[in-house]
N, C-alpha and C positions, 0 to 999 in steps of 0.2 A: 504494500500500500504506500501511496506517494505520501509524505507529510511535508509543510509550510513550516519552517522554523517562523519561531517568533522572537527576535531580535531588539534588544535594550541599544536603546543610541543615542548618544550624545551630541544634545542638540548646539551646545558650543564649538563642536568642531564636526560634526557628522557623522561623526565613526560609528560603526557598530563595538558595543561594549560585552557585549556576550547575548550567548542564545539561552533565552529564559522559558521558553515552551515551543511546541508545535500549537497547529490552528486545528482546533477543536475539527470532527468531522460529525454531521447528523446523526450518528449513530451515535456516537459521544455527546454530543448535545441532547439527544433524548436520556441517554443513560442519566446526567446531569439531573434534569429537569426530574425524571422521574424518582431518583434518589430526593430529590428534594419534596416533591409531593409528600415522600413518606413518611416524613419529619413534621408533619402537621400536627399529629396527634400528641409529638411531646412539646410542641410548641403551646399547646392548649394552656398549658400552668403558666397564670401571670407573674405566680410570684420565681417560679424559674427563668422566665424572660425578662423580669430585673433585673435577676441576680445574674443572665447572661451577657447583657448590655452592658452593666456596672463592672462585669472582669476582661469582659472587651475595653469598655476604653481602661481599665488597669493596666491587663499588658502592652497598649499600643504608648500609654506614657511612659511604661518601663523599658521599650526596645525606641523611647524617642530620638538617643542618635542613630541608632539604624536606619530607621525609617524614615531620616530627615535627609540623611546623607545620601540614602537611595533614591530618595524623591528629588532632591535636587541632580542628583546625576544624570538622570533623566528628561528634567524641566529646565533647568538653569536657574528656578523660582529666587534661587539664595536662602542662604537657613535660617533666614531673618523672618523673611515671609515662610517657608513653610514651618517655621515654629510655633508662630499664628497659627495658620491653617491646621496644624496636629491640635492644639490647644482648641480650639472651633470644635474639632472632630469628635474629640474625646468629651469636649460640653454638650455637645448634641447626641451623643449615646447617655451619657449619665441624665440628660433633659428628659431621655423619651421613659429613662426607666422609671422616674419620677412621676411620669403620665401615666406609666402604666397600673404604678402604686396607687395611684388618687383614682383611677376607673371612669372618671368625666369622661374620657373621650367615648365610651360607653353610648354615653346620650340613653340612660337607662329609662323610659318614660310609663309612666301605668294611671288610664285612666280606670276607677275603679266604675263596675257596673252601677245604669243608673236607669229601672224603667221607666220611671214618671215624665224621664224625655220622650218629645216625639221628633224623631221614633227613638225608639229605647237605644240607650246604648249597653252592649253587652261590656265585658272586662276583656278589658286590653291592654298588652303587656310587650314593652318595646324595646330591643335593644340591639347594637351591632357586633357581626359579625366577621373575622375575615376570610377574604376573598380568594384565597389560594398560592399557589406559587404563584411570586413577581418578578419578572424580568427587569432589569435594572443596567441602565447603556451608563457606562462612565465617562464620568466628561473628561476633555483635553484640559481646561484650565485650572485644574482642583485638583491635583491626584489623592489628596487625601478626603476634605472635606464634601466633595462633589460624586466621587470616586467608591471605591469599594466598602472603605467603610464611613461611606459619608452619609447625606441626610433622607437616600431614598432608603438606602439599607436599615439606616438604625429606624427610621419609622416603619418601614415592613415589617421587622422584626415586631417591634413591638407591638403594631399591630395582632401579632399570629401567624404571620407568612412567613415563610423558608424564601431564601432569595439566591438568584443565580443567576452571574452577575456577567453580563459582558465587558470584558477590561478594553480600556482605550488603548491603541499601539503608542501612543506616547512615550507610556508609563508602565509596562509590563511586569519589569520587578519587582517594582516598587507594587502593586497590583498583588502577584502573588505573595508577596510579603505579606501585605496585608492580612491576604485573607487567611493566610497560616497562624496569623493570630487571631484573628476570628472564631477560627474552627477548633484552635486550642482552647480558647475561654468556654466554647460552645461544651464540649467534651469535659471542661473542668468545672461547670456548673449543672453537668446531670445531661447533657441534649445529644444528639448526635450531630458529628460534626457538619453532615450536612445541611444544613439549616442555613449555611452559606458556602456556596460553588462558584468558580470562575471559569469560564471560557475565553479564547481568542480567537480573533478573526473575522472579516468581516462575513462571511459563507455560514457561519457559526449565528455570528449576530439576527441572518434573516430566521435562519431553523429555530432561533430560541424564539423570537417573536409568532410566529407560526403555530408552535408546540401546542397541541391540543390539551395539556395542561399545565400551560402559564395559562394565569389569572388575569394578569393586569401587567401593568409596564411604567417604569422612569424612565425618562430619559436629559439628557441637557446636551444639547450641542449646536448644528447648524440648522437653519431652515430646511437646506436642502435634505440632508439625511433625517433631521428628525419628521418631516415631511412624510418620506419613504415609507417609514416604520409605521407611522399614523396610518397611514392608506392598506398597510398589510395588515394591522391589526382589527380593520373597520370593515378588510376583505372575508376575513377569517369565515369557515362557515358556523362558527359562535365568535361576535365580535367581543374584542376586551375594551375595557377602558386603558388610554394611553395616554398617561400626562407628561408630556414634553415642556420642557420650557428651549426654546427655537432660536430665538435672535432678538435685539432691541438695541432702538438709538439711543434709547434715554434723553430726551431731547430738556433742554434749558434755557428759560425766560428769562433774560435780565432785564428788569422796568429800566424806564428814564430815570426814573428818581434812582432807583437804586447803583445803577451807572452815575450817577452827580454823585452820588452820597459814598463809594468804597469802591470804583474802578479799578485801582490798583491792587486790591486784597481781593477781589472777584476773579481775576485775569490770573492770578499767581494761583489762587485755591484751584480753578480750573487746569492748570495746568499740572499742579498735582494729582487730582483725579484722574486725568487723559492719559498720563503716564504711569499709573499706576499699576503694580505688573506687568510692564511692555505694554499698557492697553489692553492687555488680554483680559479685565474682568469683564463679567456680560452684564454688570451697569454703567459702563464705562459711557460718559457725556458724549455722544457721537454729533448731535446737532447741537447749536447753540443760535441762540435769535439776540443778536446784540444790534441795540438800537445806534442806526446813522447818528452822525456828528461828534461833535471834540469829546466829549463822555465818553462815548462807545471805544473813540482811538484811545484813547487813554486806555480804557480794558485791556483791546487788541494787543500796545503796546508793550502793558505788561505779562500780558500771555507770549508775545515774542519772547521778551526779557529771560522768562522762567524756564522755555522750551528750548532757547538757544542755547542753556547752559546745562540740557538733559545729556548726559553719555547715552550713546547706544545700547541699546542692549538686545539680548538676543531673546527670540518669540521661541515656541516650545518645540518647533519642527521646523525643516527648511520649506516642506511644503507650503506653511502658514506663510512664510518668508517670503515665498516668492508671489502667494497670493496676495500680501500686503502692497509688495511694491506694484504688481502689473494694477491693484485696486486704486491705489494712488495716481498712477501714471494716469489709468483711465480718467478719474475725476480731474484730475490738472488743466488736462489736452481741453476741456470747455471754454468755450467763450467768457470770458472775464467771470474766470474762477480763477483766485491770485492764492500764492503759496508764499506768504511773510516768511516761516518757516518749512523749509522745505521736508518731509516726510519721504522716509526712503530709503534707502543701502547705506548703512553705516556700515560694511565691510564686508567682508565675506560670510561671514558667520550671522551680525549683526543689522539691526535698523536703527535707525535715528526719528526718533520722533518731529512732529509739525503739526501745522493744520492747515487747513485750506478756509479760503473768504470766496463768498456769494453774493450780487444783491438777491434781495428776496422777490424782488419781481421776477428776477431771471428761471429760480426756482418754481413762483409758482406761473410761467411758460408751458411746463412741465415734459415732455418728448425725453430729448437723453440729455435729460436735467434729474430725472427721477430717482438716474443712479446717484445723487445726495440724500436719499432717501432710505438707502439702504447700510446696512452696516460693513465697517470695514475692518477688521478684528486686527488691533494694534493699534500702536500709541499714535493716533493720528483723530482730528476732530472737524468737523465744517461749522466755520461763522456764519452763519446766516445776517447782515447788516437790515434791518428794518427802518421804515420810515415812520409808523406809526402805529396801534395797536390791531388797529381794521387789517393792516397787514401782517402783522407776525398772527394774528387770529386764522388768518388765512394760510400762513404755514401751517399750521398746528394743524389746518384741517384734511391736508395732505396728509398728512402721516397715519399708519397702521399703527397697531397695538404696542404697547410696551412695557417694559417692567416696570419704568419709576417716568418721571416726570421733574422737574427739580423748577421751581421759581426763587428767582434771585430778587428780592424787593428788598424796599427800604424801612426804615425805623417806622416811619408814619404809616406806611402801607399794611403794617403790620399790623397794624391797634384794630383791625376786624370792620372798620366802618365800609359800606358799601360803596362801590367803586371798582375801577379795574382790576384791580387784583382780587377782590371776590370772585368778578368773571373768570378772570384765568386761571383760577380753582378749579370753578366748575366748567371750565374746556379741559382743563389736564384732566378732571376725574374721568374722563371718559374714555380718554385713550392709554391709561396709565393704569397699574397696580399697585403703586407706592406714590405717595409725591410728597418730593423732599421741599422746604424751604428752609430757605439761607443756609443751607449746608451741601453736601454732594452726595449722590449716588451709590460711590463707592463704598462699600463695607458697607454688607446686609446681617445685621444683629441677630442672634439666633434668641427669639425671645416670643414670648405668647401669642403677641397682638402682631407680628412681623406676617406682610403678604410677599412670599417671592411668587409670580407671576402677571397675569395680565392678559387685555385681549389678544386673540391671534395677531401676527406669530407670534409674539411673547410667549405666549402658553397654548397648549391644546385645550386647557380644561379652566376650570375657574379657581380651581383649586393653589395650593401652595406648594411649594418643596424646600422651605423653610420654614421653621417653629414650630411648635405643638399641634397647631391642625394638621400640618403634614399626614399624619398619620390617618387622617382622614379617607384618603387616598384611594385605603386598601379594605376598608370595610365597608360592608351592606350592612341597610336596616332588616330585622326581622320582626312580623309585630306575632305574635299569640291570643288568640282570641277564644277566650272559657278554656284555657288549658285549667286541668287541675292540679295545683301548686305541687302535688308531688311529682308532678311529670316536664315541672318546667325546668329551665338550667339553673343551678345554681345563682346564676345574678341575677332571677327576676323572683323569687320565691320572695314568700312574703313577709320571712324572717329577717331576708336579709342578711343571712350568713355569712358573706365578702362583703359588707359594712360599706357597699359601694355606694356612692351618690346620684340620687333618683328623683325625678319628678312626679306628683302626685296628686293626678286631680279625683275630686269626688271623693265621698263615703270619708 
C-alpha cells in the first residue's frame, strides 16, 4: 500500500524537519471514527469528564517547554506568543470543566403538569443531550488554542462527545504531541484513550466529514475550504451541523471627532493590531474607514510611523507567503489605491508589513474594487479615506459578515446621547459578532458572555467557538412528556440527585 508521509517544516527557512506521520487512508479514518463512537458511553460521567479536562490541561502545563518549543518550530509564532496561547488553552479546558461541574449548560427545564389550562398541559421534562462523534478541522493560526487541544475539542468533550480530530499540515508534531497528552490524561482519569484521535491529510479530512458516524463538525480556516466541508456535510445523506468560522475583515470606524481628538494613538494602536502575529489572527482590522482631511493624515501618518518601523516576519507557510504577496500585488495594480507602506517580500523567508489607501467612492464603484473587500491573511490592512458619514455608511453596507466590528469614537460620542454613533452601533450590529469600541479586535477573551463568530462567512452557524456557550455546539434538546420519574435520567428526576440547576414552572 502507497503511504503520504506527513512532514514537520520549518517555516523560517522551508526545510522539512522530520516525518511525523503518514496520511490517514478511509479505512483508517473509519477505524478512527468508529473507535471513537465507542467511547461514548464512558464519556457519559460528568464528573469523569472534569476530572479528564482538569488533567488535560495538567499535563499540557507540565510538558509547557515541549510543546512550546515544538509549536514554535513549526509556526515561527515565538514562545512569547505561544506561551499565551498554551496558557489560553489550558484556561479553556479547566473553563469547560467548570461548566460541566455547574450543569447550566444543561438548560434543565420542567414544566410541571397543569389541567385547568386550555388545553391542558401534561408534565414536561427538558434537557440536552450530546450529539455524537465531532469532527474537529484544526486551524493554521493556533496550533494550540484553535488546534487539537483547543476550544472545539475541550467543549466537545465536555459536552459528551469523543472527538477526532483533523490536524493542520502546518503543525503536525506539534498536533501529535498534543494529542498524546490528551489521550494520556484520558487513560489517567478512568476513559479510554480514544475519546480523542488524530488524522492527516487532506483525503482523510473529506472521509472524516462524510463518516456516517460523525455527528457534527468544527472547523476554522478559509472561506474556500471551510466552504467545501459545509457543502459535504449539508450533502451527506443524514446532514450534520457544521460550524465553521470562514474569514473576516473586521472592518473599523474612526469618527471625525475621534480622528481630532487621539489620531496619533489611533494610527499606532492600529498598527499594533495589523501586525499582530504576522496579521495572521482572524480578527485582524483588514478595513479601516478613516475620515478625509488633516485629522484623518495625521492617523494615516502615524500608522506609517508605526508600520515602517515593523521587522519582517515570517507567516506560518511559504504557501500563505506567497498568497500574501500575489494578494497584495493584486490590490496595488488599482486605480488610485496608494501603498504609504508598502506590504510584501521582506526576504526570502519573510514579509514586511503595510497597508494600502482607497477613496471610498472608488470602493463603493464596486467591479474589481471588490477584491478590498475580501481578506488578505497577513500583516497588511486597507484605509478606506471617507468624506462623510452617508459614505462610510455606504461602505459598511458593502461588506458580508464578520466576526467583530470595532468603532473608534471620541470622549463625547461616548456618553450614549443619540447621534451618529448610536447609528453606527446599530449598522455594525448587523454585520458583526462582537463590536469592539475604543479598543481593537485583537485578542478574543475566553470568558462567559464572549461571541466568537458572526454572519456568513464569519460563521456557518450563529453559534460561538469561544467561551462557555461553545459547548453549545454539540448538544440537542430532548423534552419527556409523563415519563414516570423512575424511568427518566438521572438529571430530570424529581429529587434531583446531580443537585443540577433547573427551571421550574407550575405546581
Amino acid at each position: 500500500m502507497t503511504t503520504t508521509p506527513v512532514w514537520s517544516v520549518d517555516p523560517r527557512t522551508g526545510k522539512q524537519r522530520e516525518q511525523v506521520a503518514v496520511e490517514a487512508t478511509s479505512q483508517e479514518v473509519d477505524g478512527a471514527v468508529r473507535a471513537a463512537h465507542a467511547t461514548r458511553g464512558a464519556l457519559a460521567d460528568a464528573t469523569v469528564r472534569a476530572a479528564f479536562l482538569r488533567a488535560a490541561a495538567a499535563l499540557l502545563d507540565e510538558s509547557a517547554a515541549h510543546v512550546i518549543e515544538a509549536a514554535d518550530a513549526e509556526t515561527a509564532l515565538g514562545p512569547g506568543r505561544l506561551t499565551g496561547e498554551l496558557a489560553r488553552t489550558t484556561g479553556q479546558l479547566r473553563a469547560f470543566a467548570d461548566a460541566v461541574d455547574e450543569g447550566a449548560y444543561l438548560d434543565i427545564r420542567i414544566d410541571r403538569a397543569d389541567p385547568s389550562l386550555s388545553p391542558p398541559r401534561p408534565e414536561l421534562r427538558r434537557y440536552k443531550v450530546p450529539l455524537g462523534v465531532v469532527a474537529v478541522y484544526a486551524a493554521s493560526n493556533f496550533p494550540l488554542a484553535f488546534s487539537v487541544p483547543g476550544g472545539d475539542t475541550a467543549s466537545a468533550l465536555a459536552a459528551g462527545c469523543p472527538v477526532v480530530v483533523k490536524a493542520h499540515p502546518d503543525h503536525p508534531a506539534t498536533s501529535e504531541l498534543c494529542a498524546s497528552l490528551l489521550r494520556r490524561a484520558a487513560v489517567e482519569s478512568g476513559l479510554p484513550a480514544d475519546v480523542v484521535t488524530v488524522v492527516h491529510g487532506f483525503d482523510a479530512g473529506l472521509a472524516l466529514i462524510r463518516h456516517p458516524l460523525v455527528s457534527a463538525a468544527g472547523f476554522t480556516g478559509s472561506v474556500r475550504g471551510g466552504r467545501a466541508l459545509f457543502d459535504a456535510a449539508a450533502a451527506r445523506p443524514v446532514p450534520i451541523p457544521f460550524h465553521g468560522e470562514l474569514g473576516s475583515l473586521n472592518p473599523v470606524v474612526v469618527t471625525p471627532a475621534a480622528a481630532a481628538e487621539r489620531a496619533e494613538e489611533i494610527g499606532g494602536g492600529l498598527a499594533g493590531s495589523v501586525t499582530l502575529g504576522v496579521g495572521q489572527f482572524c480578527v485582524k482590522p483588514g478595513l479601516v474607514l478613516v475620515p478625509e482631511g488633516a485629522d484623518g493624515d495625521r492617523l494615516t501618518g502615524a500608522l506609517t510611523k508605526a508600520l515602517g518601523e515593523t521587522e519582517p516576519g515570517v507567516l506560518l507557510d511559504h504557501r500563505m507567503r506567497d498568497n500574501f504577496i500575489e494578494g497584495v500585488r493584486e490590490r496595488a495594480a488599482l486605480s488610485e489605491v496608494g501603498t504609504p507602506v508598502t506590504p510584501g517580500s521582506g526576504g526570502e523567508h519573510t514579509v514586511g508589513a503595510g497597508y494600502l489607501t482607497v477613496p471610498a467612492r472608488r470602493l463603493l464603484e464596486g467591479g474589481a474594487y471588490e477584491v478590498l473587500l475580501e481578506e488578505c491573511f497577513g500583516p497588511v490592512t486597507v484605509v478606506v479615506r471617507y468624506a462623510d458619514q452617508h459614505e462610510a455608511g455606504a461602505v459598511l453596507g458593502l461588506l458580508p459578515g464578520n466576526l467583530s466590528a470595532t468603532l473608534q469614537l471620541s470622549a463625547a460620542e461616548t456618553e450614549g446621547a443619540p447621534g451618529p454613533a448610536a447609528e453606527l452601533i446599530g449598522q455594525v450590529t448587523g454585520l458583526a459578532g462582537r463590536i469592539v469600541v475604543n479598543g481593537w479586535p485583537t485578542g478574543v477573551a475566553v470568558a462567559p458572555a464572549q461571541h466568537h463568530g458572526g454572519p456568513y462567512p464569519a460563521a456557518t452557524s450563529h453559534s460561538t467557538s469561544v467561551g462557555a456557550t461553545a459547548i453549545e455546539r454539540w448538544l440537542r434538546p430532548v423534552a419527556y412528556q409523563s415519563v414516570p420519574d423512575a424511568l427518566l435520567p438521572a438529571e430530570l428526576r424529581e429529587a434531583n440527585p446531580l443537585g443540577l440547576p433547573r427551571r421550574v414552572t407550575g405546581g
